[in-house]
LOLOLO-367793 format. One record per residue: residue number from 1; x, y, z of N, C-alpha, C in turn. Coordinates in Angstrom, 2 decimals. Layout:
<pts>
i:n.u:n.v:n.w:ca.u:ca.v:ca.w:c.u:c.v:c.w
NUM:X:Y:Z:X:Y:Z:X:Y:Z
...
</pts>
This chain:
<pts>
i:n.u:n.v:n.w:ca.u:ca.v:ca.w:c.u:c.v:c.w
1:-91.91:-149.00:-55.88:-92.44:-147.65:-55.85:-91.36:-146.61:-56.18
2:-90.50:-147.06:-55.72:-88.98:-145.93:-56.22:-88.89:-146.01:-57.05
3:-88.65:-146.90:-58.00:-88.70:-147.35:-59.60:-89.53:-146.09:-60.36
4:-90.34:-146.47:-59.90:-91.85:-145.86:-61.19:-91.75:-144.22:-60.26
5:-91.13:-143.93:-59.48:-90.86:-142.21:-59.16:-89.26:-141.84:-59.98
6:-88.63:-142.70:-59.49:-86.87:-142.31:-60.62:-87.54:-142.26:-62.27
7:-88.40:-143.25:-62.77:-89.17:-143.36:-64.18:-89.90:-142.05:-64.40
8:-90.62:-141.58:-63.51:-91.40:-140.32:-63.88:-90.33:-139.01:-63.70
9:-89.68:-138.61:-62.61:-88.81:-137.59:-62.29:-87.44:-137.75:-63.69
10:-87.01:-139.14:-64.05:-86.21:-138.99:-65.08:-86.79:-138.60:-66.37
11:-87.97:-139.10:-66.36:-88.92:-138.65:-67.72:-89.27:-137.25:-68.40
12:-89.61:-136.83:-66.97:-89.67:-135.57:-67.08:-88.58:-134.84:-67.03
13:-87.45:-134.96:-66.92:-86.86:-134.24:-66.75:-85.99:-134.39:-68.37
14:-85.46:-135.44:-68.73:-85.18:-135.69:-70.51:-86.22:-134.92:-71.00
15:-87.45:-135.14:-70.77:-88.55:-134.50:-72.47:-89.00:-133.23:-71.95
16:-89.25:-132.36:-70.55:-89.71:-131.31:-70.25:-88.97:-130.26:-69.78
17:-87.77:-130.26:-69.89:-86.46:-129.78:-69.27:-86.48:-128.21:-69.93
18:-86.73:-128.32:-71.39:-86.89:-126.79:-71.88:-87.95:-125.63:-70.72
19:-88.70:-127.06:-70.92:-90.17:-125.12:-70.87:-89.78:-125.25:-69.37
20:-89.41:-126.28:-68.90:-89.18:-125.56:-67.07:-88.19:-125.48:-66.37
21:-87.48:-124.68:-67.17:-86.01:-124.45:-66.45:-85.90:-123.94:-65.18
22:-86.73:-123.28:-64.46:-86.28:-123.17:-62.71:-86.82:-124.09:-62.51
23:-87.99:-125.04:-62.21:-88.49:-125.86:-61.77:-87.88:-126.94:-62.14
24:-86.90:-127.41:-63.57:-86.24:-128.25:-63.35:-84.97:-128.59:-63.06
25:-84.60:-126.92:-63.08:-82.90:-126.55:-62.51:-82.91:-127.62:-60.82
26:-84.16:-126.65:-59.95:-84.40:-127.09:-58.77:-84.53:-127.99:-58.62
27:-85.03:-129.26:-59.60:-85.49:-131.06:-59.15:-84.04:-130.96:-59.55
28:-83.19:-130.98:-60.63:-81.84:-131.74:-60.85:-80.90:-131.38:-59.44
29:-80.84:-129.74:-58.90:-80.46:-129.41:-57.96:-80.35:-130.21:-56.99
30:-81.99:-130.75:-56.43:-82.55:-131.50:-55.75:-82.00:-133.30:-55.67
31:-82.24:-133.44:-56.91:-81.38:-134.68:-57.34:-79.88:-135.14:-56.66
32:-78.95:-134.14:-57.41:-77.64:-134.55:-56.99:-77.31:-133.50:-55.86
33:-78.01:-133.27:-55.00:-78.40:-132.63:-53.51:-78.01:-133.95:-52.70
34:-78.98:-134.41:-53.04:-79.84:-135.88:-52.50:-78.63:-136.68:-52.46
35:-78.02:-136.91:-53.66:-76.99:-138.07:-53.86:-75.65:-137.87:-53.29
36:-75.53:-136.24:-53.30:-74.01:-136.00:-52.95:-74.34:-135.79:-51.38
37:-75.40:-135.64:-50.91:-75.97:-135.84:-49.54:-75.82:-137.56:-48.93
38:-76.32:-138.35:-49.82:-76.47:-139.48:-49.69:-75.07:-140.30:-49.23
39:-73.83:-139.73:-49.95:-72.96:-140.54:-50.50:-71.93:-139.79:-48.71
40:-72.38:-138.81:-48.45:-71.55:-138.16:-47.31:-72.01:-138.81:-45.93
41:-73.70:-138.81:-46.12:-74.51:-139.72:-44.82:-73.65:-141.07:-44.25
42:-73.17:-141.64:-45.91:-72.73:-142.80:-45.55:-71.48:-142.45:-44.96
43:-70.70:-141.85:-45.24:-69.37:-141.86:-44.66:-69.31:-140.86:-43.40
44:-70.43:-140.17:-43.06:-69.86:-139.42:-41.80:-70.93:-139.91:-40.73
45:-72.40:-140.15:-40.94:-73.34:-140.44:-40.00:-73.39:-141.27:-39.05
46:-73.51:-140.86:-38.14:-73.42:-142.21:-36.43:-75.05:-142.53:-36.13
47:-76.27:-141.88:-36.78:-77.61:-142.53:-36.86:-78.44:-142.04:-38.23
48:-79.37:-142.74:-38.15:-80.20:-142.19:-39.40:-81.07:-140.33:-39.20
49:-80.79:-140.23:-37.80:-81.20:-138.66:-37.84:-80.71:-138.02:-38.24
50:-79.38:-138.18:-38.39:-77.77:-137.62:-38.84:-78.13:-137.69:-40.03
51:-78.05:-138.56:-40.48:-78.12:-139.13:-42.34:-79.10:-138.46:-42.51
52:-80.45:-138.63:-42.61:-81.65:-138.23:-42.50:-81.23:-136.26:-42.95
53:-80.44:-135.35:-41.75:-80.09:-134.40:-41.66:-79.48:-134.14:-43.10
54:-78.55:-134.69:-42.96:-77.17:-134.27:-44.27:-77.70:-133.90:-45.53
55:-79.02:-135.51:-45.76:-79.28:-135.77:-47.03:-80.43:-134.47:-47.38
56:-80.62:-133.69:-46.20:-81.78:-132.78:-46.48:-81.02:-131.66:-46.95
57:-80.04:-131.16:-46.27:-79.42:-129.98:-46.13:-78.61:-130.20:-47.04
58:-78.17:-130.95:-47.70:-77.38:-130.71:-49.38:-78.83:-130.71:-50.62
59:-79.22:-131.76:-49.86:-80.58:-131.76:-51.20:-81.47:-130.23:-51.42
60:-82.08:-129.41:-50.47:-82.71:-128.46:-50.10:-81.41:-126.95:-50.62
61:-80.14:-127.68:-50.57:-79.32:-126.45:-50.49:-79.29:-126.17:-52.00
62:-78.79:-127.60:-52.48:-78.27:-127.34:-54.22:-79.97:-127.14:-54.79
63:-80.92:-127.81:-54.34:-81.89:-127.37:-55.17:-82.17:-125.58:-55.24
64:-82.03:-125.03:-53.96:-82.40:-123.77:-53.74:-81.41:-123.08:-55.32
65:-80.30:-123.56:-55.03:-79.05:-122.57:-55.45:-79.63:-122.95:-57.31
66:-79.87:-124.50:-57.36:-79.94:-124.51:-59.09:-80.99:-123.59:-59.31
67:-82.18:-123.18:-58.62:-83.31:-122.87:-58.77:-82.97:-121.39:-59.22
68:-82.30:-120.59:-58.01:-81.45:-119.13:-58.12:-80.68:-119.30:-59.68
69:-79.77:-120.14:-60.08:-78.66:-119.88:-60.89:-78.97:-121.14:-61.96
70:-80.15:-121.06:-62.66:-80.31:-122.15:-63.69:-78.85:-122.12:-64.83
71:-78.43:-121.22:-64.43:-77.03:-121.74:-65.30:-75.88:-122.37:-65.04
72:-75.63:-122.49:-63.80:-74.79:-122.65:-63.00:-75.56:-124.75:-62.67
73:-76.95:-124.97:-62.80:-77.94:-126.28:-62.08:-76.99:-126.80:-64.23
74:-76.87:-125.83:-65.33:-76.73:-126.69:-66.53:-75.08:-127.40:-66.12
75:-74.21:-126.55:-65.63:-73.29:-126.83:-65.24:-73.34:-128.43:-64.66
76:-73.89:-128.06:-63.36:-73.93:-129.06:-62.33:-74.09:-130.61:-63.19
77:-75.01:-130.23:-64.05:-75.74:-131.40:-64.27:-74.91:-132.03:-65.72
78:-74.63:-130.71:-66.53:-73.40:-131.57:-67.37:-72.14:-132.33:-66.29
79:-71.89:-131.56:-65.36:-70.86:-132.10:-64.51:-70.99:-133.52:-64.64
80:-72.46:-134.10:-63.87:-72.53:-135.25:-63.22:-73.03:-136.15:-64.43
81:-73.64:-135.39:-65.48:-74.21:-136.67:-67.20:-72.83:-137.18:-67.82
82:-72.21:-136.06:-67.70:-70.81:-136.19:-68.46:-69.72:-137.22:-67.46
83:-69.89:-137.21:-66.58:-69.25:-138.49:-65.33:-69.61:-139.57:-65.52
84:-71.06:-139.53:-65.55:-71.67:-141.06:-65.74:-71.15:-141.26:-66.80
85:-71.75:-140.69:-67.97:-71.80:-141.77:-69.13:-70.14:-141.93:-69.25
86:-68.89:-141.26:-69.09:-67.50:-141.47:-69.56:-67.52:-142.72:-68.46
87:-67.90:-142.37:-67.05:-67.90:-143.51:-65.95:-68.34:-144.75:-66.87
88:-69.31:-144.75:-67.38:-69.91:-146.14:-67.81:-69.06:-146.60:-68.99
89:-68.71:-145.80:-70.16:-67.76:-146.08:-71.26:-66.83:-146.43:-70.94
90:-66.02:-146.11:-69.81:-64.46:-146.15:-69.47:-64.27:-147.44:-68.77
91:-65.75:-147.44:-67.85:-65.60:-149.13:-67.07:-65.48:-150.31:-67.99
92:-65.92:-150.05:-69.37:-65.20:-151.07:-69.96:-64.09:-152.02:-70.60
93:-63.25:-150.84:-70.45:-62.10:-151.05:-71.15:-60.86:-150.50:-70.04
94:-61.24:-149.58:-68.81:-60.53:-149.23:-68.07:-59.60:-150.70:-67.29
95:-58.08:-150.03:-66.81:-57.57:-150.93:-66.46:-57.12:-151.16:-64.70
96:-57.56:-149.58:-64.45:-57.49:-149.62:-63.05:-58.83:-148.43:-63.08
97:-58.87:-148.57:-61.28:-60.22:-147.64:-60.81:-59.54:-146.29:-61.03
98:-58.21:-145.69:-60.88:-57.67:-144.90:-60.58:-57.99:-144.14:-62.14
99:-57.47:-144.80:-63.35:-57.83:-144.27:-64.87:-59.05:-144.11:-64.94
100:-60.48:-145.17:-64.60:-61.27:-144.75:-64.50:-62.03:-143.54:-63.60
101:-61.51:-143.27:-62.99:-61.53:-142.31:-62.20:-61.61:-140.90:-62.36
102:-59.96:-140.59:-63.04:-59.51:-139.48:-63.62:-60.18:-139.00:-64.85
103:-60.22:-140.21:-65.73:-61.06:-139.71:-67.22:-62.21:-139.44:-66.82
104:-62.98:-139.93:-65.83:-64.38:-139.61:-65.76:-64.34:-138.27:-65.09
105:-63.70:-137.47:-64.23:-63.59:-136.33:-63.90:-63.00:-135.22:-64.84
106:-62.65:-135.81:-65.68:-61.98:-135.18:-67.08:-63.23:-134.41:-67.69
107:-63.40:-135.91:-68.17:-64.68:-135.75:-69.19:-66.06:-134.70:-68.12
108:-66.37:-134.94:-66.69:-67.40:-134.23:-66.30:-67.16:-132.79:-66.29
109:-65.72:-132.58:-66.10:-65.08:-130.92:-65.81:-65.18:-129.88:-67.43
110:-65.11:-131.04:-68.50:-65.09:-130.56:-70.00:-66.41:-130.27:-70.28
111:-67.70:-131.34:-69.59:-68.68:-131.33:-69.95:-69.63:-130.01:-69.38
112:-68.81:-129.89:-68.22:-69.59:-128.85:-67.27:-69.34:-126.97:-67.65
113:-67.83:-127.28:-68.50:-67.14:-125.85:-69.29:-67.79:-125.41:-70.29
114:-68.29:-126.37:-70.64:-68.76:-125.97:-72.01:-70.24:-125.98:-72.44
115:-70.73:-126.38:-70.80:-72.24:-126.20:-70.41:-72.64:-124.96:-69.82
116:-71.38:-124.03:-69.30:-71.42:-122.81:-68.96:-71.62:-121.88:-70.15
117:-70.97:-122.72:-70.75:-70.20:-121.65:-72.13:-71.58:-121.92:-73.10
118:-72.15:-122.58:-73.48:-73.28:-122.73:-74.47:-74.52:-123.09:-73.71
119:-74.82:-122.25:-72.56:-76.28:-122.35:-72.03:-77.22:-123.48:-72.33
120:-78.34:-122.19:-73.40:-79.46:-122.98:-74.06:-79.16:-124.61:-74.27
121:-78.00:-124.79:-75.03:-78.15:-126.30:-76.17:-77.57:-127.25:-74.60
122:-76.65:-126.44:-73.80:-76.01:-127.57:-73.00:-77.24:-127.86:-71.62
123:-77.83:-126.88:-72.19:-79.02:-127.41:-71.15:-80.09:-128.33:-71.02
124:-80.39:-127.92:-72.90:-80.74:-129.12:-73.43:-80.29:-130.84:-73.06
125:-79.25:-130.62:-73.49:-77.87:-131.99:-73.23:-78.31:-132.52:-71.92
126:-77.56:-131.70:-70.89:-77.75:-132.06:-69.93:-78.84:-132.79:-69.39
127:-79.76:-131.93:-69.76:-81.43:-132.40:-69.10:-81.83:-133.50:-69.91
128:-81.28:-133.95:-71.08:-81.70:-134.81:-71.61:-81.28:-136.13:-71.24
129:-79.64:-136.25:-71.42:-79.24:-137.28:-71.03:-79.36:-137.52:-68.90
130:-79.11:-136.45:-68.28:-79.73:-136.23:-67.08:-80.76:-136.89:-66.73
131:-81.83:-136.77:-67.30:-83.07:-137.30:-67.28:-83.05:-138.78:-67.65
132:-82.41:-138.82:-69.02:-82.25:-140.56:-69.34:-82.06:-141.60:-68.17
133:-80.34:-141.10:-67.62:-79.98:-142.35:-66.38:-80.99:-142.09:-65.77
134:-81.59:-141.23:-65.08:-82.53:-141.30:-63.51:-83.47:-142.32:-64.05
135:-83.81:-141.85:-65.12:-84.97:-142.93:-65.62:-84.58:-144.61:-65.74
136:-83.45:-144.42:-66.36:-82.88:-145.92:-66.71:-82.00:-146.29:-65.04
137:-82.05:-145.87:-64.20:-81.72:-146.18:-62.86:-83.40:-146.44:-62.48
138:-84.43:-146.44:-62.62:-85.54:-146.54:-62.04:-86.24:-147.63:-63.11
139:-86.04:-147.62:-64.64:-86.64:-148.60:-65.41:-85.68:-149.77:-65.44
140:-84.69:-149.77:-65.59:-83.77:-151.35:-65.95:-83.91:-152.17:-65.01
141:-84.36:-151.94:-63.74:-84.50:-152.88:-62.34:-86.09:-153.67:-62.75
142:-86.58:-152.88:-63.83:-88.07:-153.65:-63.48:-88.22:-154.41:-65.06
143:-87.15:-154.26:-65.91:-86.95:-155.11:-66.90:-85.99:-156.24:-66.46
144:-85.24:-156.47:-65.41:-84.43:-157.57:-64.66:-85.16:-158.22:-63.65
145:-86.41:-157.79:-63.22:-87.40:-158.43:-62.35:-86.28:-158.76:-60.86
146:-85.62:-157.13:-60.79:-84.35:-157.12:-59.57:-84.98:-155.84:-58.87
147:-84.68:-156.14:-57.85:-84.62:-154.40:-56.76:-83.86:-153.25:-57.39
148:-84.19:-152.23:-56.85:-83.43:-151.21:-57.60:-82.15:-151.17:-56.64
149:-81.85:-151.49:-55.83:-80.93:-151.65:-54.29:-79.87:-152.95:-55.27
150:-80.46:-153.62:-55.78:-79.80:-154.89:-55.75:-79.04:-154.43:-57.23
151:-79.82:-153.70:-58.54:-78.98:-153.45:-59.57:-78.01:-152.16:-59.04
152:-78.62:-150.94:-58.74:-77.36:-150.18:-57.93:-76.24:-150.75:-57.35
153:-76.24:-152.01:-56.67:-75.28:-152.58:-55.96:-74.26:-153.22:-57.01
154:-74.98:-153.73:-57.85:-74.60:-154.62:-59.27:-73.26:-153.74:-60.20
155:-74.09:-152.72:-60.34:-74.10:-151.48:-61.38:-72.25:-150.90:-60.60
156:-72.67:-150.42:-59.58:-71.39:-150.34:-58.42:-70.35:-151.09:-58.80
157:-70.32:-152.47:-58.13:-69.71:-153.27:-58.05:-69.42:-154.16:-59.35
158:-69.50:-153.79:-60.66:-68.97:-154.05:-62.01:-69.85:-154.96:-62.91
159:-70.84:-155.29:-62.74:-71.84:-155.93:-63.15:-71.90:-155.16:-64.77
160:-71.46:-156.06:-65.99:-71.19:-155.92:-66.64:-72.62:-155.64:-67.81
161:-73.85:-156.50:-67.36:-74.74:-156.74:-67.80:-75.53:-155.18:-67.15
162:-75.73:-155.10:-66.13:-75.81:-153.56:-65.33:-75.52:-152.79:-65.87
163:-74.24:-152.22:-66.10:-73.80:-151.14:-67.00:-73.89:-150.88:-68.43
164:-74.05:-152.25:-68.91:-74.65:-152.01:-70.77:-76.01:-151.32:-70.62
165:-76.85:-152.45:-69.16:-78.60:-151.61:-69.95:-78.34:-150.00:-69.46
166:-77.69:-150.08:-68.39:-77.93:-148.59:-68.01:-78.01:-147.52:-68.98
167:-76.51:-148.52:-69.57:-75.68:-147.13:-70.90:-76.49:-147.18:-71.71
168:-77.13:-148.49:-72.21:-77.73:-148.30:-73.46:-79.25:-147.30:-73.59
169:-80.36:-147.40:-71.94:-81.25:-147.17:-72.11:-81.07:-145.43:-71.77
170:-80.41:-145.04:-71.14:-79.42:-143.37:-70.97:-79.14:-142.97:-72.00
171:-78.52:-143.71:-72.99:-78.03:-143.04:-74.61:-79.13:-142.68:-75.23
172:-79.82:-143.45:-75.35:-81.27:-143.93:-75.44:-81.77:-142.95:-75.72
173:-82.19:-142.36:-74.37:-83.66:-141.63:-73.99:-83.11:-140.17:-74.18
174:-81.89:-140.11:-73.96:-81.21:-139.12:-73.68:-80.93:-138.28:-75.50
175:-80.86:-138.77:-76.24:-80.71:-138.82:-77.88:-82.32:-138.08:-77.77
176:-83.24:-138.90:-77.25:-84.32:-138.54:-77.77:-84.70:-137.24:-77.04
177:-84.57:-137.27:-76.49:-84.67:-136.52:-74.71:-84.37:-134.83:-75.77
178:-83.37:-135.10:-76.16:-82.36:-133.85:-76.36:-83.26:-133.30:-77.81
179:-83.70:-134.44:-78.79:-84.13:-134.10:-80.08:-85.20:-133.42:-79.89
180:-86.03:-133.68:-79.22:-87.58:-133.35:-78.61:-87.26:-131.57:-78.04
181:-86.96:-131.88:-77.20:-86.34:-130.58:-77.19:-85.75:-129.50:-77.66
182:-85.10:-130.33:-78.14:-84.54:-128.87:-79.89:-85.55:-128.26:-80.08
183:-86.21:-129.31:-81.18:-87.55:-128.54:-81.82:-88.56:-127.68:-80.69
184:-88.72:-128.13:-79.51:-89.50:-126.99:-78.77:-88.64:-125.94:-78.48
185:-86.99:-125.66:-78.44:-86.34:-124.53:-78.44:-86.75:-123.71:-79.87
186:-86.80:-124.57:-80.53:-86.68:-124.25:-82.03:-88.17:-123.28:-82.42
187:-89.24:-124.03:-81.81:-90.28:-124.11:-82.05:-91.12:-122.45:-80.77
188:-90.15:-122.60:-79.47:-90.52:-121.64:-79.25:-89.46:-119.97:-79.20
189:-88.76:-120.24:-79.78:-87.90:-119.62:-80.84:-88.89:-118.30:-81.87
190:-89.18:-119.20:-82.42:-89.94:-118.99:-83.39:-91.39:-118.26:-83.06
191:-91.93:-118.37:-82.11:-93.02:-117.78:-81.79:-92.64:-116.40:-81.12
192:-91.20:-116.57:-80.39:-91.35:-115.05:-79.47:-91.02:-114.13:-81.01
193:-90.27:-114.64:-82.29:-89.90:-113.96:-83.10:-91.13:-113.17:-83.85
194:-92.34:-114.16:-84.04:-93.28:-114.09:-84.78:-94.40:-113.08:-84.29
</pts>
């Protein structure tokens, strides 16, 4: 059931990302709310009410704020597209966690500058490839006939086969994600002109 909700929320968010920029500032908000909530639960929580707590009050917070500052949610979200995918490129050839590490914070800090700096198109970007992983974190588990718990864990822990589909089906959707979108920038462009 998580699967086919990461599949729809990533879907939408690659191909519909133009026409609903507060509403999808707020789900990406919401998104890496959730995760950077998620990832703190684990390291500070003594019960699941705790956890439960954290994961609300970052998720609820960054969604509010992307929702307020859709420019600031393109940022965010180049931040974290631009992490992954260098994260996923770099795990291949990287020679320690530490290089992988650094380049991937490289690459998210470049990705996130210049998502400030070119709005419209990096919003595009973002939401496109953005949208791709969530999706390909929710579809590649049900083309491996695996849990989504069990490829996350995989994916984590260096699973080599893990990180190709991820990358490949993220490049993927995310290419398309972004093209689709043009043309409706393009397309509604053109109408406020007309």
């Amino acid at each position: 059931m998580l699967e086919l909700i990461l599949i729809i929320i990533g879907l939408a968010i690659c191909f519909g990302g133009i026409y609903l920029r507060k509403p999808m500032a707020g789900l990406i908000g919401l998104t890496y709310g959730a995760g950077i909530g998620f990832i703190l639960a684990l390291i500070m929580a003594d019960d699941e009410i705790m956890a439960l707590g954290i994961v609300a009050i970052f998720a609820l917070g960054l969604a509010a704020t992307a929702f307020k500052f859709d420019r600031f949610c393109a940022a965010l979200s180049s931040f974290g597209s631009s992490f992954a995918v260098a994260f996923l490129l770099m795990a291949i050839v990287a020679d320690s966690f530490e290089a992988l590490l650094i380049v991937s914070l490289l690459a998210a800090l470049a990705g996130a500058g210049i998502s400030f700096k070119f709005y419209d198109y990096s919003f595009i970007v973002s939401t496109a490839f953005t949208g791709g992983f969530i999706a390909s974190l929710g579809g590649v588990p049900l083309f491996n006939d695996a849990s989504l718990e069990r490829l996350v864990s995989a994916f984590f822990w260096g699973s080599t086969q893990a990180f190709n589909q991820i990358l490949i089906v993220t490049i993927i959707l995310g290419i398309v994600g972004g093209i689709v979108q043009y043309q409706r920038l393009k397309n509604m462009s053109a109408t406020k002109n007309s």
